[in-house]
N, C-alpha and C positions, 0 to 999 in steps of 0.2 A: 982593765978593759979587755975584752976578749976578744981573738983575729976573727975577722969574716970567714966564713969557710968560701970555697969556691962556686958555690950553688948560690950563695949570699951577692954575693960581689956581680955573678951573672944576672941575676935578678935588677941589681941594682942599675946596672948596664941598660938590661933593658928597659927601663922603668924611667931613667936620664933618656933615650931615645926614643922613648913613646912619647913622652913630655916634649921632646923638639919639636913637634909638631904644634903646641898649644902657644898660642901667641898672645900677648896683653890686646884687650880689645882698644886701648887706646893709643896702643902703637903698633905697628906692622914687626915686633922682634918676640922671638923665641922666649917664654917662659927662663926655660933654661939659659941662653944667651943673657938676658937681664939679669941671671944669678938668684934667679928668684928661689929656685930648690935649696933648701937648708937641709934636710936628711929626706932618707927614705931607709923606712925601717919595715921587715915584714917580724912582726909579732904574734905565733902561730898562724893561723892563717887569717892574720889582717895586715893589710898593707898601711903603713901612715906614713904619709910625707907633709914633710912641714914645707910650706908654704912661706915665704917671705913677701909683704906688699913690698912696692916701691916706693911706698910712702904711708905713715900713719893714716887709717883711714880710708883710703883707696878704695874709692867707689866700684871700681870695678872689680875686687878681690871673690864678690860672689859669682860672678860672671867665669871666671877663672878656675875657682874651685869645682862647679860644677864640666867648664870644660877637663881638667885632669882626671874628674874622674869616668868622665865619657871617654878619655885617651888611655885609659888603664883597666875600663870593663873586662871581664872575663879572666884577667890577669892572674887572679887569687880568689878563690872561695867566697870569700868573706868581702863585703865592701869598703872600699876603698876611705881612710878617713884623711 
């Protein structure tokens, strides 16, 4: 496995802190807070963060995904998956 460089790691920083803002629409807590971010990977210039529901099926997961990537526009070149 190979180290983050430190452009890697700051990105990722930012990207955990752009996310704090984004809350589950079914409860009043942070994306992040719920533990919902599993990675965040930039892959040339596309960003992919994996998404964890709180539950199989989670009705609100589209709701979500669209908010992340409205909290991460402009971030990287390429859109956000």
């Amino acid at each position: 496995m190979n180290a983050l460089s430190a452009s890697d790691l700051a990105l990722r920083d930012e990207v955990v802190s752009l996310l704090g803002s984004v809350e589950d629409p079914e409860l009043p807590i942070s994306i992040v807070d719920l533990g919902m971010i599993g990675s965040v990977v930039l892959d040339g210039g596309r960003l992919v963060v994996a998404l964890i529901p709180t539950f199989l099926g989670c009705p609100a997961q589209l709701f979500i995904e669209h908010d992340i990537r409205q909290a991460l526009e402009g971030l990287v070149p390429e859109p956000v998956e």
